[in-house]
N, C-alpha and C positions, 0 to 999 in steps of 0.2 A: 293466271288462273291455274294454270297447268302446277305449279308451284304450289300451291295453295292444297289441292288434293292432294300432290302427292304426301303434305305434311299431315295431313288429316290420314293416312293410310298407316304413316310412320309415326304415329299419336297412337293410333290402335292397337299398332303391332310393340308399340314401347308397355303399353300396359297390360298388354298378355293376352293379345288375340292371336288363337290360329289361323283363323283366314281372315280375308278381308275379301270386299267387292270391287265391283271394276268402277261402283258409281254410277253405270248404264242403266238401271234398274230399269227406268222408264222409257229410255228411248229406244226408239226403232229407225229401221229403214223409213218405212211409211212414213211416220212422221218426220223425219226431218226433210224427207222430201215433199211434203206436203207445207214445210215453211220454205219451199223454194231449193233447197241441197239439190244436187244432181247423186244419182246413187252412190257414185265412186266417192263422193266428198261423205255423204252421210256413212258408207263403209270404214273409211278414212278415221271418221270422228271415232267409232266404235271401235275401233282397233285401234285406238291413241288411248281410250279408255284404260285398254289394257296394258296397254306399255308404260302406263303412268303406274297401274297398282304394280307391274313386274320390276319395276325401278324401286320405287318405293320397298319393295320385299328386298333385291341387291343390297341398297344401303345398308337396312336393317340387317340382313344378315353380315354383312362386311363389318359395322360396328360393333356385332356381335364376335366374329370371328379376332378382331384388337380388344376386345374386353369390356366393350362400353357398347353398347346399341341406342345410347341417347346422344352421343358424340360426347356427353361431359366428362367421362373418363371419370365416374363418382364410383367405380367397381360394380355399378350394376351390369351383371351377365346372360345371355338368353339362360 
């Protein structure tokens, strides 16, 4: 799953977004403790949120930084 967003982040950011989201939009503490999370796991989920859009931005800019930010090396540049 984790894979899956982070491609969706690095889709956004290929087509010329300057920010992106973490995905959290919706969730909360509240609620995922209230499908059972203990806080520290529902904290846990919310900050994995964000390490996925911060990775996702690494790549992109690392492929940006070799001349490709799509990995295909087509000469498209940030």
């Amino acid at each position: 799953m984790c894979f899956l967003i982070e491609q969706v982040h690095l889709d956004y950011l290929e087509a010329g977004a300057d920010i992106i989201i973490t995905a959290s939009y919706q969730a909360t503490i509240q609620g995922f403790e209230a499908k059972g999370f203990s806080k520290g796991d529902s904290e846990a989920l919310l900050r994995k949120s964000v390490e996925i859009a911060c990775e996702a931005r690494e790549i992109y800019h690392d492929r940006c930084r070799e001349g490709s930010p799509d990995g295909n090396n087509d000469g498209r540049v940030l």
